[in-house]
LUMDODO-388496 format. One record per residue (C-alpha): residue in three letters; x, y, z; residue number from 1. Coordinates in nm, 3 decimals, decimal comma. Each point is the difference from the previous one (the first is absolute). Example, Ala and Ser with C-alpha at 12.3 -4.5 7.8 and 13.67 -1.06 7.14 Angstrom:
BEGIN
("ALA" (1,230 -0,450 0,780) 1),
("SER" (0,137 0,344 -0,066) 2),
This chain:
BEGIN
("UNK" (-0,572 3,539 34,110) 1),
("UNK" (0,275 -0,314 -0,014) 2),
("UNK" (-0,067 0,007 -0,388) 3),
("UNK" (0,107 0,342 -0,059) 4),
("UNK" (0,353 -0,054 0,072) 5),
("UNK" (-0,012 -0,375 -0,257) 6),
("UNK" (-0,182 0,242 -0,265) 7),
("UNK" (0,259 0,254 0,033) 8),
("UNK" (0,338 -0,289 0,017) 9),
("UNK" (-0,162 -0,139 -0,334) 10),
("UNK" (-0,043 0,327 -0,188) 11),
("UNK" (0,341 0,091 0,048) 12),
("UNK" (0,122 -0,361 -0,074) 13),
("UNK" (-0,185 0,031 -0,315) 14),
("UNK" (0,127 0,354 -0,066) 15),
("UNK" (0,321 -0,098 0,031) 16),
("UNK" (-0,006 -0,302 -0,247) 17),
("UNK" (-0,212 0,224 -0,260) 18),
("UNK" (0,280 0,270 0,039) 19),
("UNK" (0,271 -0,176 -0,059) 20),
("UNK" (0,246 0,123 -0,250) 21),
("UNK" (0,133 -0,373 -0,252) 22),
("UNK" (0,298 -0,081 -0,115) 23),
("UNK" (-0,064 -0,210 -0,329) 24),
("UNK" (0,252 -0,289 -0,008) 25),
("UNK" (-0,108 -0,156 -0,254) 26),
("UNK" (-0,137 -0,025 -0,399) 27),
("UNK" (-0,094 -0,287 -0,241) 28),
("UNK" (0,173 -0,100 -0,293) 29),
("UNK" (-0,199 -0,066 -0,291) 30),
("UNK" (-0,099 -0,404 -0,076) 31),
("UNK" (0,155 -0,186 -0,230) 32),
("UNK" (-0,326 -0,214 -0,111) 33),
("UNK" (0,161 -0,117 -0,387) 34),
("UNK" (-0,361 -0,075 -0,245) 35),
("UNK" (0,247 -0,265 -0,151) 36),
("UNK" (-0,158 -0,291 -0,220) 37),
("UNK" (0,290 -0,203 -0,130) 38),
("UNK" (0,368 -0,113 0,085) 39),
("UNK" (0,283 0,306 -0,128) 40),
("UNK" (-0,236 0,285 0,020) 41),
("UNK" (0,125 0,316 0,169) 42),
("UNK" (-0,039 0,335 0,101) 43),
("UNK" (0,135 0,329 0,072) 44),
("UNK" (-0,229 0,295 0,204) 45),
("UNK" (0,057 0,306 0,181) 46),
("UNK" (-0,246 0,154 0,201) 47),
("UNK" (-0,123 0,376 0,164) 48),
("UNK" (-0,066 -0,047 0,337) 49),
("UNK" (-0,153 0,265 0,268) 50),
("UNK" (-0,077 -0,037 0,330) 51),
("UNK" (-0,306 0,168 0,012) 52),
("UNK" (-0,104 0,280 0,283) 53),
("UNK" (0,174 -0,025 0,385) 54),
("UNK" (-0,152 0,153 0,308) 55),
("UNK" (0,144 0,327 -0,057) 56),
("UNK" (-0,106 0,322 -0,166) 57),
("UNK" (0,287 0,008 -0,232) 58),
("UNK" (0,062 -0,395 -0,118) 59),
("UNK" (0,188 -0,104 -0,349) 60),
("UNK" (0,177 -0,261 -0,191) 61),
("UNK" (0,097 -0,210 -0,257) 62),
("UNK" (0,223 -0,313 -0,128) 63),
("UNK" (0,018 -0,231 -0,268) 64),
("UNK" (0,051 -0,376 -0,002) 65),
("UNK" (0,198 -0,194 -0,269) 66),
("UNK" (-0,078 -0,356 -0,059) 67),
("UNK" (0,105 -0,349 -0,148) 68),
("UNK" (-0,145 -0,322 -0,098) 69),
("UNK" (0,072 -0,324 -0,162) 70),
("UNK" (-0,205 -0,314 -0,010) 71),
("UNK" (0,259 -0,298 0,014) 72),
("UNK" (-0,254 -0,231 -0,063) 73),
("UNK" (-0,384 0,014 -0,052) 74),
("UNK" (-0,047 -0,010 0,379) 75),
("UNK" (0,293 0,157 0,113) 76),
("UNK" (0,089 0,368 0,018) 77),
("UNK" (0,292 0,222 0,162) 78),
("UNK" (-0,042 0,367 0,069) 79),
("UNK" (0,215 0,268 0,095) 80),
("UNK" (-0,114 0,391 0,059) 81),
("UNK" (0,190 0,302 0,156) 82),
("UNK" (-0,256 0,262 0,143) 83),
("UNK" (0,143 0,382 0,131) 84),
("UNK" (-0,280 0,212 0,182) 85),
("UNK" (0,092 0,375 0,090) 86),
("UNK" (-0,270 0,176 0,246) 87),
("UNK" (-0,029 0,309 0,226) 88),
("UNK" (-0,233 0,108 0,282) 89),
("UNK" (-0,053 0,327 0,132) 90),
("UNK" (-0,146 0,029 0,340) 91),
("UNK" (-0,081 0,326 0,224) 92),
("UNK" (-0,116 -0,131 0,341) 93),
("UNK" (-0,170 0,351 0,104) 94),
("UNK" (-0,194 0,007 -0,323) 95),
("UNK" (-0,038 -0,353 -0,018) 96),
("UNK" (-0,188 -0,021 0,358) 97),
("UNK" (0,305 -0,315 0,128) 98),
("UNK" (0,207 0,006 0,208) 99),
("UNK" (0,406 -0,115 -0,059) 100),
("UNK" (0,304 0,051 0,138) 101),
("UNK" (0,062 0,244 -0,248) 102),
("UNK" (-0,153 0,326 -0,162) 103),
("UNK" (0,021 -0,047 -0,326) 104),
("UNK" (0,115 -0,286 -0,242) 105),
("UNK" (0,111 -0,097 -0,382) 106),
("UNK" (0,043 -0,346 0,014) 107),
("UNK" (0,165 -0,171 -0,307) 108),
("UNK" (0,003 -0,372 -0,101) 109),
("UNK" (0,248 -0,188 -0,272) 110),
("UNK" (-0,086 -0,358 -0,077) 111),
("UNK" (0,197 -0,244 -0,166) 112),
("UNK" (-0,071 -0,355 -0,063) 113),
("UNK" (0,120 -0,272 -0,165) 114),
("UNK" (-0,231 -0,364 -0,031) 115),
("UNK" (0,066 -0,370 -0,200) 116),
("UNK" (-0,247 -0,281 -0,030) 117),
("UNK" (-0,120 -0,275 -0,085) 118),
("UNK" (-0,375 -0,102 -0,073) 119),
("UNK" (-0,183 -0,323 -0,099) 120),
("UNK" (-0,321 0,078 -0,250) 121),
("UNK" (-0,264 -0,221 -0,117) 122),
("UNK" (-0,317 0,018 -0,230) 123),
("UNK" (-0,308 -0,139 0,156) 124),
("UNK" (-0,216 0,025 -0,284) 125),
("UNK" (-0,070 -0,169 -0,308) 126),
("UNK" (0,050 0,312 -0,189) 127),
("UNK" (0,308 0,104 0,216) 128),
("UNK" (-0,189 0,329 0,028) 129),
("UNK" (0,079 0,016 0,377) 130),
("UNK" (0,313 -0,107 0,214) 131),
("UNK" (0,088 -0,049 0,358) 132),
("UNK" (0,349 0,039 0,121) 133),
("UNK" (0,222 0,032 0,320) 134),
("UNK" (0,317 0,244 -0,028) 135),
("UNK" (0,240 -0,036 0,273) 136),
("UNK" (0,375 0,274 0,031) 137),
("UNK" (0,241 0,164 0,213) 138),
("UNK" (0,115 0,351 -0,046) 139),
("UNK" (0,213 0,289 0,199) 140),
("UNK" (-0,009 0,369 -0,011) 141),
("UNK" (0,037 0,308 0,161) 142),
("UNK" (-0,216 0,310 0,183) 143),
("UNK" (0,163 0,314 0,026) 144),
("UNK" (-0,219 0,273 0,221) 145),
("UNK" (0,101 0,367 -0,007) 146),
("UNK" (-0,214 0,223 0,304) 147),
("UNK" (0,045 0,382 -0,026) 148),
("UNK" (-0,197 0,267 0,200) 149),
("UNK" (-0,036 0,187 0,291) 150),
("UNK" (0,034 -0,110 0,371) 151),
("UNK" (-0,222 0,132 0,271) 152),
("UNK" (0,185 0,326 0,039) 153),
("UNK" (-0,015 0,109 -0,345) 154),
("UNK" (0,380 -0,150 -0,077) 155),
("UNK" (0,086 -0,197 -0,294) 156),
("UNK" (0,069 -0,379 0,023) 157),
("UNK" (0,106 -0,331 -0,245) 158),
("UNK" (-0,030 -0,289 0,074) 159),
("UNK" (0,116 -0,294 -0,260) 160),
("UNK" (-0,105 -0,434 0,051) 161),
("UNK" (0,136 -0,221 -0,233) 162),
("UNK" (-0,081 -0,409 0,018) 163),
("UNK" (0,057 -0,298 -0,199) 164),
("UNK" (-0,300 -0,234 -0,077) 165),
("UNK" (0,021 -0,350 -0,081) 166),
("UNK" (-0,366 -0,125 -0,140) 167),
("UNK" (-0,067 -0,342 -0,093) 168),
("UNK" (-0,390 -0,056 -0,158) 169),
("UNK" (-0,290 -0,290 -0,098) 170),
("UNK" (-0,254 0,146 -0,263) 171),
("UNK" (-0,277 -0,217 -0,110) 172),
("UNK" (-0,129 0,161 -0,304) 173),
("UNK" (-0,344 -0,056 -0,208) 174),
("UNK" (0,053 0,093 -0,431) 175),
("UNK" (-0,318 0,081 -0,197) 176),
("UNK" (0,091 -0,028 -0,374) 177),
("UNK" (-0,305 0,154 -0,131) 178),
("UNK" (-0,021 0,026 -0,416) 179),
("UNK" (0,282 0,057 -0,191) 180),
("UNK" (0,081 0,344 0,112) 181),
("UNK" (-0,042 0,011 0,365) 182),
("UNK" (0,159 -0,137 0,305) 183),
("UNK" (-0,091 0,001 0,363) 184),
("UNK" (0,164 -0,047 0,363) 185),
("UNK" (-0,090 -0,052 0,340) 186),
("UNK" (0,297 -0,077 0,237) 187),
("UNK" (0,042 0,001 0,358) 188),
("UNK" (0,379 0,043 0,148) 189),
("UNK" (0,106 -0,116 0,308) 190),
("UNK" (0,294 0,172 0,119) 191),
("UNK" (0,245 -0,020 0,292) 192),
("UNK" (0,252 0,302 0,036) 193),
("UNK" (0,291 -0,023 0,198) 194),
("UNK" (0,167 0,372 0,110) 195),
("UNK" (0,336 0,024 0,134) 196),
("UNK" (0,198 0,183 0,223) 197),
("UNK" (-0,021 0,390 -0,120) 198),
("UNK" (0,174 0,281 -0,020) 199),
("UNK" (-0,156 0,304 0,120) 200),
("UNK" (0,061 0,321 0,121) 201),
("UNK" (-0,328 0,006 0,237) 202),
("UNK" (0,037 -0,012 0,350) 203),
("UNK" (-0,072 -0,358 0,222) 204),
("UNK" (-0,272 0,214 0,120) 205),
("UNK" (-0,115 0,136 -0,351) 206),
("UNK" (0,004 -0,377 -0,083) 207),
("UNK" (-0,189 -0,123 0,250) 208),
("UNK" (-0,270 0,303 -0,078) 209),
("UNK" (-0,028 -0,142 -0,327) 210),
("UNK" (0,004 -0,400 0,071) 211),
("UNK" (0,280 -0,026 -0,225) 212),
("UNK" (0,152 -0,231 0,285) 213),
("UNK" (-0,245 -0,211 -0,090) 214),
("UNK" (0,089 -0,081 -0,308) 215),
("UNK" (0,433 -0,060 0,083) 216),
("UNK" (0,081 -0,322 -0,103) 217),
("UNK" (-0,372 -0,109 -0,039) 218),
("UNK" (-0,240 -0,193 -0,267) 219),
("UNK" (-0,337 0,168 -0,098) 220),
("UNK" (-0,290 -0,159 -0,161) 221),
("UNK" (-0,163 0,166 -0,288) 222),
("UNK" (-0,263 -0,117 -0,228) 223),
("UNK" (-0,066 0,149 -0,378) 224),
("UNK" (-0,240 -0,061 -0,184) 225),
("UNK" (-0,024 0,145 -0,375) 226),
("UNK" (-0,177 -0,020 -0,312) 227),
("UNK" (0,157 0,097 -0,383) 228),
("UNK" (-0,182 0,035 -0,325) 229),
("UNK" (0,234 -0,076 -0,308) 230),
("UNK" (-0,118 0,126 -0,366) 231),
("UNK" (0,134 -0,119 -0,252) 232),
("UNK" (0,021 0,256 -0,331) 233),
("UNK" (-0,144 -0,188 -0,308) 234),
("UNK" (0,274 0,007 -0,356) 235),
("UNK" (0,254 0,050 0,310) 236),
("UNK" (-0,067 -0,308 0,256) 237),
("UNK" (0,399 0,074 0,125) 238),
("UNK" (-0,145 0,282 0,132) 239),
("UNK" (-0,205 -0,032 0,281) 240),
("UNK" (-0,151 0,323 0,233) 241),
("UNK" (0,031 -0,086 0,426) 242),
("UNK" (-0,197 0,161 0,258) 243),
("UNK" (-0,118 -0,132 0,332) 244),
("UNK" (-0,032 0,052 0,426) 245),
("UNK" (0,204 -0,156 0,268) 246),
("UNK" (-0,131 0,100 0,339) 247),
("UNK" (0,190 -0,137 0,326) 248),
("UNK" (-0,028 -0,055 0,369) 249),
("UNK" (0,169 0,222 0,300) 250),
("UNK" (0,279 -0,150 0,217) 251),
("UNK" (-0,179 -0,203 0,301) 252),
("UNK" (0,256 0,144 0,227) 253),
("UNK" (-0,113 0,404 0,033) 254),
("UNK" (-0,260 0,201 -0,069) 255),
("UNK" (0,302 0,285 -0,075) 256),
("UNK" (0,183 -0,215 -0,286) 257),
("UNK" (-0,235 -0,053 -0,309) 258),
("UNK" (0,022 -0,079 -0,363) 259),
("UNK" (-0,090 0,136 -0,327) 260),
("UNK" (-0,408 -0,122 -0,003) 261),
("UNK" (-0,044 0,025 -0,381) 262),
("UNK" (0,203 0,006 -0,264) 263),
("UNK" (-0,131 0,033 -0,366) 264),
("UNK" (0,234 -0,020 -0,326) 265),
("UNK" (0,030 -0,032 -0,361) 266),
("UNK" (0,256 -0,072 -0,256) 267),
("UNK" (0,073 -0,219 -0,292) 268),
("UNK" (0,092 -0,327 -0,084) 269),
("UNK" (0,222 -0,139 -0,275) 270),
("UNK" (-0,069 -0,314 -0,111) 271),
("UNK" (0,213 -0,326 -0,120) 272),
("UNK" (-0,195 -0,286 -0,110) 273),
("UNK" (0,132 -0,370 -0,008) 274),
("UNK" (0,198 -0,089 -0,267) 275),
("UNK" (-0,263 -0,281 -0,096) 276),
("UNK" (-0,288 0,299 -0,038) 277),
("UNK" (0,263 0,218 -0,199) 278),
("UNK" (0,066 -0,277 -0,255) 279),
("UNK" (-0,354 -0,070 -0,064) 280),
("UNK" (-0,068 0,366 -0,099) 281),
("UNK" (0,282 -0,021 -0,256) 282),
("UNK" (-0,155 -0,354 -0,141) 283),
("UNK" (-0,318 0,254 -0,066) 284),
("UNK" (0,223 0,206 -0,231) 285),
């Protein structure tokens, strides 16, 4: 009989955690993981990017990243890339089975982003078919949230949150330069995200409902790990086809803010090789 009542606490504990209604606070940028060989090489890329299916019935999005890279020496690299990610929810709590402190909801989400690095790469083969390297930058952005829908008595509501983020990043990375056409990646980011002080129409209540106090002023942990294929198109080796995953960790700090799991994307890559390279294809001529 003493059971019963521990049986029932913990069902509705874990009804109310599986319930819950997120707020997503948070998407990965793309990599920068340069397949660079030799000092003066560079590249220019820009990406597709969608965050792949949320929790609700009705989920969508897309972005693009655009992205720089120049090797200053044989070792040394700097990177740059700007990422915007645009994504809407649609939730209705009766239909959906949760429970909220509203009816009905279409969330919105604008992300902007802006990152520079720097990263140290090295061969560790005879061949210098593979390469280890550490990449290490600092970037700031913005997350704009638009919430539209219906309260509990069937009237309309909007509610707007707007933060500035301030990210700073260490990404060892692992570079597979397999034949003369293909390249692979395996990279693993490490990133700390500051948010700041919003502003918000939502209520300290509405605020609290969400954990969004959580997150004032605060820095949140998030690990990302990704892979990306490169191919690279033969009579047109400037040219080079992208495609890859990044997947990424939740905030530690509620089980109500989350981020973007998965992430695939695509794109192209253009090409600059070292001026060395370039001089001994004219010689051939």
């Amino acid at each position: 009989m003493k059971r019963q009542p521990l049986l029932l606490l913990f069902f509705l504990s874990l009804m109310a955690v599986s319930c819950s209604v997120p707020r997503y606070i948070y998407a990965p940028s793309i990599p920068v993981t340069p397949f660079f060989e030799e000092k003066g090489e560079a590249s220019l890329s820009g990406n597709y990017a969608t965050p792949g299916q949320g929790d609700s019935q009705k989920s969508s999005g897309n972005g693009f990243d655009l992205q720089g890279a120049y090797a200053v020496t044989s070792k040394l690299a700097i990177t740059a890339n700007f990422s915007q990610r645009r994504e809407k929810e649609a939730y209705s709590y009766i239909q959906d089975g949760r429970y909220d402190i509203f009816d009905s909801s279409v969330i919105k989400y604008r992300r902007q982003m802006f990152e520079a690095g720097i990263g140290y790469v090295v061969p560790v083969d005879r061949l210098k078919t593979v390469y280890l390297g550490v990449f290490a930058g600092i970037g700031g952005g913005k997350l704009t949230i638009l919430d539209q829908g219906l309260d509990n008595n069937s009237s309309g509501y909007s509610r707007t949150y707007e933060n500035r983020l301030l990210k700073w990043y260490l990404q060892p990375a692992f570079n597979a330069h397999a034949g003369r056409y293909f390249r692979f990646s395996l990279a693993w980011r490490l990133s700390f995200v500051r948010y700041g002080s919003p502003r918000t129409s939502y209520t300290e209540d509405e605020l609290k409902y969400y954990d969004f106090d959580r997150i004032h002023k605060r820095i949140l942990f998030l690990s990302e790990p990704s892979t990306q294929m490169q191919f690279i198109i033969p009579d047109l080796e400037w040219l080079r086809l992208d495609g890859g995953l990044i997947f990424c960790s939740d905030p530690h700090k509620s089980r109500k803010l989350k981020s973007r799991f998965m992430t695939p994307f695509v794109g192209l890559s253009f090409h600059v090789p070292s001026f060395s390279r370039r001089q001994k294809k004219e010689d051939r001529f």
